[in-house]
DSSP file (Angstrom, degrees, kcal/mol; ACC not computed):
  #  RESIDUE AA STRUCTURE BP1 BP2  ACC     N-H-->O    O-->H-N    N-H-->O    O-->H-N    TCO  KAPPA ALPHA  PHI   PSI    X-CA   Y-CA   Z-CA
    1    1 A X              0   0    0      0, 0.0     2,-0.1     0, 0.0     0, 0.0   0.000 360.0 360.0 360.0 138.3  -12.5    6.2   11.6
    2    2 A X        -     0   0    0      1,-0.1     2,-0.4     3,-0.0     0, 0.0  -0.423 360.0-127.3 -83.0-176.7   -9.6    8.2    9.8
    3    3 A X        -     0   0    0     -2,-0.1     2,-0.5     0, 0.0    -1,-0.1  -0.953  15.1-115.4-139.8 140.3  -10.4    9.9    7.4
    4    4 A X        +     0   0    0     -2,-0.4     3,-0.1     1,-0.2     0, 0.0  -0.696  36.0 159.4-102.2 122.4   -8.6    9.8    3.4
    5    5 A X        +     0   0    0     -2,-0.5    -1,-0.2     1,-0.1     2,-0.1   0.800  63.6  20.4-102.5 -47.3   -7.1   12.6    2.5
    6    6 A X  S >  S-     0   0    0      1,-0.0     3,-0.9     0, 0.0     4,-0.4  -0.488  75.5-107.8-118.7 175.9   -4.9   11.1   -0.3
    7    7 A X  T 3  S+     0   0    0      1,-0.2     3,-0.5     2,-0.1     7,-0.2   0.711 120.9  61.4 -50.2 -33.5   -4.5    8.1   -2.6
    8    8 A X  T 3  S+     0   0    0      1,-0.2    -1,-0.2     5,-0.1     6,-0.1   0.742  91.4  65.5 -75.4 -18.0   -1.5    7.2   -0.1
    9    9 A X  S <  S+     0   0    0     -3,-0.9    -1,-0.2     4,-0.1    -2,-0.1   0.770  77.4 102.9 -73.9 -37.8   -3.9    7.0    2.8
   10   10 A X     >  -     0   0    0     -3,-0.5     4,-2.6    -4,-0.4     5,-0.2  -0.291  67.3-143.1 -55.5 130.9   -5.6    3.9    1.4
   11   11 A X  H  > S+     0   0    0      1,-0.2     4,-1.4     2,-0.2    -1,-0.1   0.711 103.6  46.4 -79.3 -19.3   -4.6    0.7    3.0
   12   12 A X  H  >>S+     0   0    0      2,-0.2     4,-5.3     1,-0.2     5,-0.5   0.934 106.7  55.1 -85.3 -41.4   -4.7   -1.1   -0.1
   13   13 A X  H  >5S+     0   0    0      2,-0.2     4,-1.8     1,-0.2    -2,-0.2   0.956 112.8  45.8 -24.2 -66.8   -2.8    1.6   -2.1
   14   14 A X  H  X5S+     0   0    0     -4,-2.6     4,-1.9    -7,-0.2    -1,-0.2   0.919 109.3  57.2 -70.1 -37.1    0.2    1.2    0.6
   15   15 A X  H  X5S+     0   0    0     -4,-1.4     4,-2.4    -5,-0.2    -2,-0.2   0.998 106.2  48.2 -72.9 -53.3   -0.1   -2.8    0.4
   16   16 A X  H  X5S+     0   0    0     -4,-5.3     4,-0.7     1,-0.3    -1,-0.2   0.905 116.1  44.4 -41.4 -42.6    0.5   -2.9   -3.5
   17   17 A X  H ><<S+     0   0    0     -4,-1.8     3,-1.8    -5,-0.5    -1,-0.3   0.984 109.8  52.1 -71.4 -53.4    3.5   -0.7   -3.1
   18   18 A X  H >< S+     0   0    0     -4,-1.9     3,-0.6     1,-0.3     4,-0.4   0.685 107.5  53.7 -96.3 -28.2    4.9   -2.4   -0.2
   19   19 A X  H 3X S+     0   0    0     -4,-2.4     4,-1.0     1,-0.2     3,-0.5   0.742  87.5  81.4 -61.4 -19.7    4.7   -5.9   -2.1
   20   20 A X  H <X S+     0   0    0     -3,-1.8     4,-0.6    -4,-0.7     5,-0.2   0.472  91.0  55.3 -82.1  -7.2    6.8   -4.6   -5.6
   21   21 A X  H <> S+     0   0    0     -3,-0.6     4,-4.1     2,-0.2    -1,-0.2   0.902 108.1  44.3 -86.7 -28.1   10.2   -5.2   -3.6
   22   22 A X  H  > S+     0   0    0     -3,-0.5     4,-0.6    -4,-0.4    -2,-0.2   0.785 115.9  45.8 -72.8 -26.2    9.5   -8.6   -2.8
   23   23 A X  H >X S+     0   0    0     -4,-1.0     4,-3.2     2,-0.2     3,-1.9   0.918 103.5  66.6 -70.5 -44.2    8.2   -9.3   -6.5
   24   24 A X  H >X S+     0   0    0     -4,-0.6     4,-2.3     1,-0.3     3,-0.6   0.931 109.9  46.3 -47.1 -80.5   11.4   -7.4   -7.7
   25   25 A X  H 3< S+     0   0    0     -4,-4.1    -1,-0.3     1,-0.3    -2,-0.2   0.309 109.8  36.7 143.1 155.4   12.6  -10.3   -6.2
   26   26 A X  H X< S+     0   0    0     -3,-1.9     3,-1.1    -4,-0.6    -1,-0.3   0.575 116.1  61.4 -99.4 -35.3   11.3  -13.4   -6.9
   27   27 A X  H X< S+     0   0    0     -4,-3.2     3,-0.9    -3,-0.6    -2,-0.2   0.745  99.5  58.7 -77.4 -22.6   10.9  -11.9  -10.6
   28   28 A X  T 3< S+     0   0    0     -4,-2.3    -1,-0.3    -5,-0.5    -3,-0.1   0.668 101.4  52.8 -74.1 -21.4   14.7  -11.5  -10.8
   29   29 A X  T <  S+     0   0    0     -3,-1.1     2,-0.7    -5,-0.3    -1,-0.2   0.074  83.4 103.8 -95.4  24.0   15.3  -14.9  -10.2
   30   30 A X    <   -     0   0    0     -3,-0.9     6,-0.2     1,-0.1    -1,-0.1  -0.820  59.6-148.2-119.0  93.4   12.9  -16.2  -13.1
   31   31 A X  S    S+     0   0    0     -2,-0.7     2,-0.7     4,-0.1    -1,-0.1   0.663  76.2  76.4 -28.6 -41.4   14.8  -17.5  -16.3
   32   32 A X     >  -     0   0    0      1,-0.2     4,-2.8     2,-0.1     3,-0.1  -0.692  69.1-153.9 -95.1 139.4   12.5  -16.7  -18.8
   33   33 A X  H  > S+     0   0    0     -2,-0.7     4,-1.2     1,-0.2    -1,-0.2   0.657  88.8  56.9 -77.6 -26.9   12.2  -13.0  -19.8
   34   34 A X  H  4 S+     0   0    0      2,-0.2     4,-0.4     3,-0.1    -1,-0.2   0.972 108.5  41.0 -71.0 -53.0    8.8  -13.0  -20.9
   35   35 A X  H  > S+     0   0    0      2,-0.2     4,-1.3     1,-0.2     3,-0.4   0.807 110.5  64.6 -73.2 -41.6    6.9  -14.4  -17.6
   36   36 A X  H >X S+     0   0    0     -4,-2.8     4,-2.0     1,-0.2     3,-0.9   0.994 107.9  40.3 -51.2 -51.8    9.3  -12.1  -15.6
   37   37 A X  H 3X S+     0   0    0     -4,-1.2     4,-1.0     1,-0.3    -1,-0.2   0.541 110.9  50.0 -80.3  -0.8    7.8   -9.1  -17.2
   38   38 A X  H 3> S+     0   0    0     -3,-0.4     4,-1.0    -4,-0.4    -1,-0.3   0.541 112.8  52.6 -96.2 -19.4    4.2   -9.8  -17.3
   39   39 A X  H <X S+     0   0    0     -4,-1.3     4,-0.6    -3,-0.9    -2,-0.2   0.805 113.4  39.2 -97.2 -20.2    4.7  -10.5  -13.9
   40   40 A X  H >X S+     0   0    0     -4,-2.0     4,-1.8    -5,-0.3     3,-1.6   0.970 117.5  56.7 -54.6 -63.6    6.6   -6.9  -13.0
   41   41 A X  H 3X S+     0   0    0     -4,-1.0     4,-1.2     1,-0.3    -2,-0.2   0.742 106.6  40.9 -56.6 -42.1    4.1   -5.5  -15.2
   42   42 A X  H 3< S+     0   0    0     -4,-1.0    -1,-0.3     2,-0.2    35,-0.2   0.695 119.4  49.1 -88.0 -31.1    0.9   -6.8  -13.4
   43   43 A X  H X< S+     0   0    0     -3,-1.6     3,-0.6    -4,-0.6     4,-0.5   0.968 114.0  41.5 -78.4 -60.1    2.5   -5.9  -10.1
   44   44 A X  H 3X S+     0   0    0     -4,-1.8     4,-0.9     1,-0.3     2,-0.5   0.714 107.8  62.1 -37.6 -30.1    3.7   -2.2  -11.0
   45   45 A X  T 3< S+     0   0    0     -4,-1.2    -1,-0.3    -5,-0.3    28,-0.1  -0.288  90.0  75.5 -97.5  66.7    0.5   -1.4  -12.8
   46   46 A X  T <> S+     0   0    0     -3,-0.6     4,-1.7    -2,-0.5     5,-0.2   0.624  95.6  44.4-149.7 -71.3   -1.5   -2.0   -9.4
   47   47 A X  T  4 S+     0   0    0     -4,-0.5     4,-0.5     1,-0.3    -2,-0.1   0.639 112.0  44.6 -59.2 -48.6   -0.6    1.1   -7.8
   48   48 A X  T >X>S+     0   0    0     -4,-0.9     3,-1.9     2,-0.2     4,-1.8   0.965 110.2  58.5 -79.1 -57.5   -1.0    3.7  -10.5
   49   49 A X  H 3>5S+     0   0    0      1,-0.3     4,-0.9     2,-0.2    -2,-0.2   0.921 114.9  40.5 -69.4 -37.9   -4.6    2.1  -11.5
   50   50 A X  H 3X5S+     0   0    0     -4,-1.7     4,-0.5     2,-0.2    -1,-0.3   0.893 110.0  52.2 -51.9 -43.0   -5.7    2.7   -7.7
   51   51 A X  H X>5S+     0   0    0     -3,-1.9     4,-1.2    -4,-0.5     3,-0.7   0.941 114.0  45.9 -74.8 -56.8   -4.2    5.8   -7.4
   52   52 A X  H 3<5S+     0   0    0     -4,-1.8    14,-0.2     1,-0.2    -2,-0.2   0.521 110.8  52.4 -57.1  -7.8   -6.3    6.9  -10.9
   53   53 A X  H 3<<S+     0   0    0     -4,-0.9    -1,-0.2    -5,-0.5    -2,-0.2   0.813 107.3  49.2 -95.5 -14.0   -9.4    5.4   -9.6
   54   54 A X  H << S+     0   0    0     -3,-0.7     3,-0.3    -4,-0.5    -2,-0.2   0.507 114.6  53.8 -96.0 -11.7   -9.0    7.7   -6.0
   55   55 A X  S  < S+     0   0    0     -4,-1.2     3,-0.3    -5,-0.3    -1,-0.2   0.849 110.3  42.2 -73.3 -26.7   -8.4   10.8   -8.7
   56   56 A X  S >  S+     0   0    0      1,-0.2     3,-3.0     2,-0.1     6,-0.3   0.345  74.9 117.5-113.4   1.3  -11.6   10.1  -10.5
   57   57 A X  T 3  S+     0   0    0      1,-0.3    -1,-0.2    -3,-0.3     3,-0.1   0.495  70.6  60.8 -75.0   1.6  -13.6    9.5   -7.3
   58   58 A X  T 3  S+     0   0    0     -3,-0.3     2,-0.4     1,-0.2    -1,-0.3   0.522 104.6  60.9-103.3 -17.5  -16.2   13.0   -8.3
   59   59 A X  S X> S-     0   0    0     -3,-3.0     4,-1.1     1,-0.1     3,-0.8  -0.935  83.9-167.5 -98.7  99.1  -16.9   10.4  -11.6
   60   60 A X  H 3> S+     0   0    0     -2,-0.4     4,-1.3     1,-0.2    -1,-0.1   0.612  84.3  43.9 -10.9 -49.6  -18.5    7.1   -9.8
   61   61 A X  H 34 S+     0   0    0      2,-0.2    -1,-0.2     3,-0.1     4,-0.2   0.662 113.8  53.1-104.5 -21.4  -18.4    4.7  -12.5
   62   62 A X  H <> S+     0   0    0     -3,-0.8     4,-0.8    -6,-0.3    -2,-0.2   0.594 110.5  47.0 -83.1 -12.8  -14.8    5.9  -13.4
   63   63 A X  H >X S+     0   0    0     -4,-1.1     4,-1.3    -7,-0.2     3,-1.3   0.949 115.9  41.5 -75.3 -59.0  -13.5    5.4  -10.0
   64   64 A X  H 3< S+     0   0    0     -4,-1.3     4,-0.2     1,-0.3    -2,-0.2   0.466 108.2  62.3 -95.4   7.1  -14.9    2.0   -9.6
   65   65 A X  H >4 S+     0   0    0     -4,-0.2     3,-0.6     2,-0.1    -1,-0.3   0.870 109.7  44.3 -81.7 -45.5  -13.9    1.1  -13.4
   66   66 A X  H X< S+     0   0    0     -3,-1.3     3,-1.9    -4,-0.8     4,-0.5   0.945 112.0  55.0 -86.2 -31.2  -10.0    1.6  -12.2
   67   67 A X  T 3X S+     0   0    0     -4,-1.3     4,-2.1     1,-0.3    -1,-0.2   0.528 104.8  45.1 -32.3 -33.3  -10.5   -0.2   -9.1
   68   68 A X  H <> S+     0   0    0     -3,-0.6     4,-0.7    -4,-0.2    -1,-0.3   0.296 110.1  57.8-111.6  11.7  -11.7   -3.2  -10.3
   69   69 A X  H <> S+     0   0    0     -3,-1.9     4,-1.2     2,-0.1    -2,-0.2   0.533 108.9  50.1 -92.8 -16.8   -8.7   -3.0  -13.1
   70   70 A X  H >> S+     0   0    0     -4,-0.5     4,-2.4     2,-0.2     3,-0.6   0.970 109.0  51.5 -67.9 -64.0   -6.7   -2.9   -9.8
   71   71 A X  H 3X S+     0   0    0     -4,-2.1     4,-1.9     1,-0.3    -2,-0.1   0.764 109.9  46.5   1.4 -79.7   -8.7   -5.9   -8.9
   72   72 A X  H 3X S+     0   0    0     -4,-0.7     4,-2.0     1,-0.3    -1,-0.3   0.629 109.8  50.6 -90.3 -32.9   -7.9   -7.7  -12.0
   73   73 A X  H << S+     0   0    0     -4,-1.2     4,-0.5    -3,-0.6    -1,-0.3   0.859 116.7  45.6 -44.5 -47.3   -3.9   -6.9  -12.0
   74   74 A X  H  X S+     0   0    0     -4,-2.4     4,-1.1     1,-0.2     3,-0.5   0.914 109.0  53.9 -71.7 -37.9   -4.0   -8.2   -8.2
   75   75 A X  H >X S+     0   0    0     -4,-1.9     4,-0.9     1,-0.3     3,-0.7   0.954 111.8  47.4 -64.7 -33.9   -6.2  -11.3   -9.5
   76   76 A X  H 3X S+     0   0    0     -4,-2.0     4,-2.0     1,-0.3    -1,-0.3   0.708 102.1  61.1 -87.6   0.5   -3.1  -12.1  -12.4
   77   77 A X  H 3> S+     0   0    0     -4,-0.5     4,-1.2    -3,-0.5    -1,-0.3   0.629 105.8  50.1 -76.7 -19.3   -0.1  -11.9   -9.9
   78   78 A X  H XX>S+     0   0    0     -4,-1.1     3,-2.2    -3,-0.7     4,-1.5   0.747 106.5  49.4 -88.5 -81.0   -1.6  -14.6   -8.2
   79   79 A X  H >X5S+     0   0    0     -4,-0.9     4,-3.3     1,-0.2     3,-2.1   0.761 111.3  56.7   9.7 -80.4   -2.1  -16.7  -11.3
   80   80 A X  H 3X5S+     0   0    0     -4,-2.0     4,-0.5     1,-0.2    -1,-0.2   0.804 103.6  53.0 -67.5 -12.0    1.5  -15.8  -11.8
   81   81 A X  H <<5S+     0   0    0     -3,-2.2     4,-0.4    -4,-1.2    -1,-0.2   0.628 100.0  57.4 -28.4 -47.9    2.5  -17.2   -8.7
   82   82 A X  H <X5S+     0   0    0     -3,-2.1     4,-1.7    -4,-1.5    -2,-0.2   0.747 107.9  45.1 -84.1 -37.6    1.1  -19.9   -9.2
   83   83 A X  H  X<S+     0   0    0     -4,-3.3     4,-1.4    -5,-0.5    -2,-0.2   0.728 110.4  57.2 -81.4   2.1    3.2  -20.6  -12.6
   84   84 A X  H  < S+     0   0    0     -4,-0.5     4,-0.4    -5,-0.4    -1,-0.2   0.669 103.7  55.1-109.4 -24.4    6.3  -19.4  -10.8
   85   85 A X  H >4 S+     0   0    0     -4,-0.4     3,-2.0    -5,-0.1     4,-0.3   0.927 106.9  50.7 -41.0 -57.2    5.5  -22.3   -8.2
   86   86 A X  H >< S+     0   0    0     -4,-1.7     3,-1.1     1,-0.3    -2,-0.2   0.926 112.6  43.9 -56.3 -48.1    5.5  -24.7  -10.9
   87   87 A X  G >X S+     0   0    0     -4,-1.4     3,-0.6     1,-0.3     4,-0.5   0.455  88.8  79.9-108.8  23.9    8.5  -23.8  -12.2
   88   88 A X  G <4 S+     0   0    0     -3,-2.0    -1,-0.3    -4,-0.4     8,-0.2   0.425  82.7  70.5 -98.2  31.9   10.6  -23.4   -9.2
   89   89 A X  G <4 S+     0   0    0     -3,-1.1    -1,-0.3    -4,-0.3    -2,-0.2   0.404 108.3  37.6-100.0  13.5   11.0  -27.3   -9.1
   90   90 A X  T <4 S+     0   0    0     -3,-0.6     2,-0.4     1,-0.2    -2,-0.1   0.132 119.9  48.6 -95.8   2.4   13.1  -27.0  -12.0
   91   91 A X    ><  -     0   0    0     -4,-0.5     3,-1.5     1,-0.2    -1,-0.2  -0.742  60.1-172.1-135.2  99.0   14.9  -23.5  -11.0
   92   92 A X  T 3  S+     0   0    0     -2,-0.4    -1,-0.2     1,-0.2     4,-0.1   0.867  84.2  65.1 -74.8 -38.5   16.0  -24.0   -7.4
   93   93 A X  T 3  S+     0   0    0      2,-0.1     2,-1.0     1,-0.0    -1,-0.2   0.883  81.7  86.7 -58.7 -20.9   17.0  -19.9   -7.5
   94   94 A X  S <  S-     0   0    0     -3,-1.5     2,-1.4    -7,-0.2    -3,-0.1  -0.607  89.6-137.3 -75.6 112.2   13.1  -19.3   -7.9
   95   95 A X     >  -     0   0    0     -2,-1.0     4,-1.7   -69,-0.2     5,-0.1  -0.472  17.0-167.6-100.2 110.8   12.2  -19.3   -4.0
   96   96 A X  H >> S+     0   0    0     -2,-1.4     4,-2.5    -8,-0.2     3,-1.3   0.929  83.3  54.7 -49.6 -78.7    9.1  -21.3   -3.9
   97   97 A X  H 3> S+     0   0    0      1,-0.3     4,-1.7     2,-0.2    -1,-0.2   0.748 115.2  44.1 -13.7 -57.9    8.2  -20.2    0.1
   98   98 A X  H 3> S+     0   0    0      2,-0.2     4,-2.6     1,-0.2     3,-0.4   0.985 113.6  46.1 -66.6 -54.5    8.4  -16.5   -1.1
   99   99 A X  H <X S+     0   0    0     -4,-1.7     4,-3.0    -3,-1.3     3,-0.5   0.952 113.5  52.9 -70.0 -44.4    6.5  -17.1   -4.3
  100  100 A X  H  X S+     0   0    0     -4,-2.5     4,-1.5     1,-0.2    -1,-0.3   0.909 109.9  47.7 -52.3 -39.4    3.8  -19.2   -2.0
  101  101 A X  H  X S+     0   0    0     -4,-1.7     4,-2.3    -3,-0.4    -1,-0.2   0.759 109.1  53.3 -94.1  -5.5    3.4  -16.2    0.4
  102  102 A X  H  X S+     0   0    0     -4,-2.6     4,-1.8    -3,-0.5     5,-0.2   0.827 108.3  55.7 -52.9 -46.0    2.9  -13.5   -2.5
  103  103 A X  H  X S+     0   0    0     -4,-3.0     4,-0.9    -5,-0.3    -2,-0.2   0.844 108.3  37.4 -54.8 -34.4    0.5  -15.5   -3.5
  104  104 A X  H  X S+     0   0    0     -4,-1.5     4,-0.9    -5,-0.2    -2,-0.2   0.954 116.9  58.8 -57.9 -60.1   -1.4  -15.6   -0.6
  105  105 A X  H  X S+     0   0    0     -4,-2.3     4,-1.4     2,-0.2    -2,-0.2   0.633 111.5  40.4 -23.9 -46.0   -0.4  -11.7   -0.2
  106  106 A X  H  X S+     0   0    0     -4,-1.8     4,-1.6     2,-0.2    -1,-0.2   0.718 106.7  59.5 -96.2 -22.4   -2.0  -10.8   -3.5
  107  107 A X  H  X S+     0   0    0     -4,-0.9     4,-2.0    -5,-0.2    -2,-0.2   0.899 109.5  48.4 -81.1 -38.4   -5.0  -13.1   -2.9
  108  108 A X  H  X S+     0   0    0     -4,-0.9     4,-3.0     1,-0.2    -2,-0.2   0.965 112.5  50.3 -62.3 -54.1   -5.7  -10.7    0.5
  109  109 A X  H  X S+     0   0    0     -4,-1.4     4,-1.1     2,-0.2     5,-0.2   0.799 101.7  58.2 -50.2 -47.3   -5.3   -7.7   -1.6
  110  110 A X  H  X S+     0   0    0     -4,-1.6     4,-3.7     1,-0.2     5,-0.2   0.908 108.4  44.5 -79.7 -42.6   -7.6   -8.8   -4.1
  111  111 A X  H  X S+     0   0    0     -4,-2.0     4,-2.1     2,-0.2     5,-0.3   0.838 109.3  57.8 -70.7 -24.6  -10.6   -9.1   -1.5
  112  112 A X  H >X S+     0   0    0     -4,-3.0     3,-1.5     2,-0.2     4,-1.0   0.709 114.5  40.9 -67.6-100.4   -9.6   -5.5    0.1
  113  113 A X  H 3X S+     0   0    0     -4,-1.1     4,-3.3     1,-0.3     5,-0.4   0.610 113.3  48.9 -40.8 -51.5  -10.1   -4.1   -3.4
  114  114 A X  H 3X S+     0   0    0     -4,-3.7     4,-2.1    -5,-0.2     5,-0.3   0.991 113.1  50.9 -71.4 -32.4  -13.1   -6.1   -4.2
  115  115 A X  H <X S+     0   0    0     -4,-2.1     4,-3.5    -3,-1.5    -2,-0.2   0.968 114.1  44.5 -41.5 -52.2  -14.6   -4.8   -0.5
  116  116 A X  H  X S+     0   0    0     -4,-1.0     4,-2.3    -5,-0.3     5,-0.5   0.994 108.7  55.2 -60.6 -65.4  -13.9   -1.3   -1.3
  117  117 A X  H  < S+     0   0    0     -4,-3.3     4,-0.5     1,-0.2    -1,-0.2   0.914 115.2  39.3 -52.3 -22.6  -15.2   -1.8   -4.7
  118  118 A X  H  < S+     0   0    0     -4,-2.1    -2,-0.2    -5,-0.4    -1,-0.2   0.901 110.9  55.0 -88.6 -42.4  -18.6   -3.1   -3.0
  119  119 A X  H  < S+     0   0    0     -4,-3.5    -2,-0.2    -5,-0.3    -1,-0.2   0.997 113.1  54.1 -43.9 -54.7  -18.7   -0.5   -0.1
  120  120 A X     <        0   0    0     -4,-2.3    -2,-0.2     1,-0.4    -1,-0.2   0.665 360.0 360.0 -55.2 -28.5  -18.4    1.8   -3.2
  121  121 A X              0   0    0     -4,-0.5    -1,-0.4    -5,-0.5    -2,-0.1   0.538 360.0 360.0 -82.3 360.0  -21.0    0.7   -4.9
C-alpha cells in the first residue's frame, strides 16, 4: 500500500478535480444561469472541502466533518444531473450521454468518500 503524503495523493481528491472539465462542459451549455452555477459551484467546492479535511487530519472529528461536506457536494452534482437530464429534451445543446455518465461518475465518487469516511471512523 502507498502511502499519502499529500491531499493530491488521495484517489478521490484527483477524481473530483479530474471531473470539473467535463462539468465545465456540460454546465456551459445549460440556458439558465442559476442551475449552471449551483452546479459549477457544487462541483468546484469538492476539491478544496477534501483537501481541508486532509489538513485537519491531527483534529478527527474536523477531518471527517469536511469529508462528509465533500460527500454531500458529490451527493448534489448528481441530483443536478439528474435536472440537467430532464432538461436536455428541451435543449438539444445540453449533451444528455455526458450528463448521464457524470452522473454515474459522481455517484462512484460519493461511495469512495463515504468508504474513506467509514475506514476513518
Amino acid at each position: 500500500m502507498t502511502s499519502i503524503k499529500d491531499v493530491t495523493d488521495l484517489k478521490v481528491y484527483q477524481l473530483s478535480l479530474s471531473y470539473l472539465d467535463r462539468v465545465y462542459f456540460v454546465a456551459y451549455r445549460i440556458p439558465h444561469l442559476k442551475f449552471r452555477t449551483q452546479l459549477i459551484n457544487s462541483a468546484e467546492a469538492i476539491p478544496p472541502l477534501i483537501a481541508e479535511g486532509f489538513a485537519k487530519r491531527r483534529n478527527h472529528q474536523e477531518m471527517l466533518r469536511f469529508y462528509e461536506m465533500a460527500m454531500a457536494e458529490s451527493d448534489e452534482e448528481i441530483a443536478h444531473f439528474e435536472k440537467a437530464i430532464i432538461l436536455s429534451k428541451r435543449f438539444s445543446r445540453i449533451p444528455k450521454d455526458e450528463c448521464l455518465k457524470l452522473k454515474e461518475d459522481y455517484k462512484g465518487l460519493s461511495k469512495q468518500i463515504n468508504s474513506m469516511i467509514q475506514k476513518l471512523k
